[in-house]
C-alpha positions, 0 to 999 in steps of 0.5 A, spaced: 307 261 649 315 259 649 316 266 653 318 266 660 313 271 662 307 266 660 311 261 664 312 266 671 303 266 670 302 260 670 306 257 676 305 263 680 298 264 679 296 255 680 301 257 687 297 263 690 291 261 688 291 255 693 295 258 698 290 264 697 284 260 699 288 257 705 289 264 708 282 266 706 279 260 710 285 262 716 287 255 716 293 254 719 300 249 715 299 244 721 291 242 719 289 238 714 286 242 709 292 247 710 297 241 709 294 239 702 292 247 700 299 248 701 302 242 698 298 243 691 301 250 692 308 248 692 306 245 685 305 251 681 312 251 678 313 243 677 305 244 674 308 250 669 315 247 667 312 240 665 306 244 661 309 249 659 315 243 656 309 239 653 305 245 649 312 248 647 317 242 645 317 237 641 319 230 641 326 230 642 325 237 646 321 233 651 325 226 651 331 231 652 328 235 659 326 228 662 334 225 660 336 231 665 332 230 671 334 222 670 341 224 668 347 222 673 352 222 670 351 230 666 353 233 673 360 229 674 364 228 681 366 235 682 360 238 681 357 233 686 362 235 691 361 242 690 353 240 690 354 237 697 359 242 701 358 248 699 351 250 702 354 246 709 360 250 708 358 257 707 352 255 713 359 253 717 362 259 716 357 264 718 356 260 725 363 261 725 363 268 724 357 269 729 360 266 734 367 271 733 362 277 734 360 274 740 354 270 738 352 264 739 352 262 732 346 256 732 343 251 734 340 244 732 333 243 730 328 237 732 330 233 726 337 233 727 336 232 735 332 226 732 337 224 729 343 223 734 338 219 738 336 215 733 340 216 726 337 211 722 330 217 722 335 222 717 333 217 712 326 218 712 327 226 714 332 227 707 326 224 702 321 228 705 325 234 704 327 232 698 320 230 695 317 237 697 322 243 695 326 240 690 320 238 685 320 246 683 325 245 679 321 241 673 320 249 673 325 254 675 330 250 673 327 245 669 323 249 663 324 258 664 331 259 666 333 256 659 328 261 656 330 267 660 338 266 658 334 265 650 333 273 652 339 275 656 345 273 659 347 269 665 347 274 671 341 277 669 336 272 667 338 269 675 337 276 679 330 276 674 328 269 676 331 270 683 326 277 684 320 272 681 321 267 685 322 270 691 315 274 690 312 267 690 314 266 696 309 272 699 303 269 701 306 264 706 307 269 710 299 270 711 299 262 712 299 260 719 304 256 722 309 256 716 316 258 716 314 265 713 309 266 717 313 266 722 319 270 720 313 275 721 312 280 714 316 286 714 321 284 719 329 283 719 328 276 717 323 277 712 328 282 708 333 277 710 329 272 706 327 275 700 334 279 699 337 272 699 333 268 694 336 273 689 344 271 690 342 264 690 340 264 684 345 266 682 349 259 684 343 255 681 344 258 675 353 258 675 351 249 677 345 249 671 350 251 667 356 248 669 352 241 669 349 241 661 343 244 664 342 239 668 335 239 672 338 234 677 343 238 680 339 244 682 334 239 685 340 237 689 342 244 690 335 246 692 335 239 697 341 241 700 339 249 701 333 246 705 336 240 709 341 245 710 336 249 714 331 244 716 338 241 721 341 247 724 337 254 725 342 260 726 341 266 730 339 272 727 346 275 726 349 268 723 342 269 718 345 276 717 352 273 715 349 267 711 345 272 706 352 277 705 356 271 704 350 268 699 352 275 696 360 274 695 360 268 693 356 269 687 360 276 686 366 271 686 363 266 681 361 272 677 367 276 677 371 268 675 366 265 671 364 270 668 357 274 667 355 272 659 354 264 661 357 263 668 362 258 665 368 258 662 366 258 655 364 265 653 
């Protein structure tokens, strides 16, 4: 049970079995059914990381997955400013580089239009982004990247994660009115979205580790990668340099941090 091909069948298997039946019943997000079929799918990777802790850990193991979801202090300053600006900063960069190219770069989405006129709606907005994404990490970070680098190195268990977790995304793309569904299947935006999952993981895991494993800091990372997105949509190209950027920075964090733990203790 403690091995992470059990865990990948369990959280994919619990998310694409409602996100299949909401495409089998062509219900779109935006429904009622769809909205809660959606939600339970999103589940699947918190439902396999704390059972799979439960089933496999003992006592101090399960006392000790809590503490790291809780802990604030297991990240330090720096680690939460590198939390907090790389994503903005890498996505202003790519803007930056679009416009250089003779783009337009980007433009503000609703909620972030909402806030300028009111500034107070960015609350509500940010803890609803919050609650939502970041909860797959009781999984993904929580429980099966430790057994992954159990088996392999730093950089190898993140590209492993970094495939799987990509391919749990698939049935989105079927299901109307989601962000997938309209990236289209098979177009520049979805491999785009696919490919760029991989080296992402890479930095989730650079920060795991960085921060004792720290369930907490990736739920921030993966709020941030969202709230991110869900405030500033670029143009087609700066996508296209957001990805290869994704991809040098975790090129650089390897060749620095090394590839056996992504840190600096080898």
């Amino acid at each position: 049970m403690s091995s992470p091909w059990y865990f990948f069948g369990l959280a994919l298997g619990w998310s694409w079995l409602f996100w299949i039946v909401a495409i089998l019943l062509e219900t779109g997000i935006e429904t009622t059914l769809g909205v809660v079929l959606g939600l339970f799918g999103l589940l699947g990777p918190m439902v396999a990381g704390i059972a799979s802790t439960y089933l496999t850990h003992g006592k101090e193991g399960r006392r000790d997955y809590w503490l790291r979801v809780i802990g604030l202090k297991r990240i330090g300053t720096r680690w939460y400013i590198v939390i907090f600006i790389f994503v903005p900063v890498l996505t202003a960069f790519a803007v930056v580089f679009d416009i250089l190219s003779g783009g337009s770069g980007a433009a503000w989405e609703e909620p972030a239009v909402r806030f300028f006129a009111a500034p107070w709606t960015i609350i509500p907005f940010a803890f609803s982004i919050f609650l939502i994404g970041p909860m797959e990490e009781f999984g993904w970070r929580g429980y099966v990247l430790d057994r992954l680098q159990e088996r392999w190195n730093a950089l190898v268990s993140s590209l492993i994660l970094g495939i799987v977790w990509s391919l749990w995304h698939l049935p989105l793309f079927f299901i109307k009115d989601t962000y997938q569904y309209n990236l289209g299947v098979g177009t520049p935006s979805f491999w785009l979205f696919m490919i760029g999952i991989v080296p992402l993981n890479v930095l989730f895991t650079w920060i795991f580790n960085n921060t004792r494993r720290s369930i907490l800091a990736a739920m921030l990372l993966h709020f941030m990668v969202n709230f991110t997105g869900e405030l500033v949509a670029l143009t087609p190209r700066a996508e296209l340099y957001s990805i290869l950027l994704w991809i040098v920075a975790a090129i650089v964090v390897t060749a620095m941090w090394g590839a056996g733990t992504l840190t600096r203790k080898q």
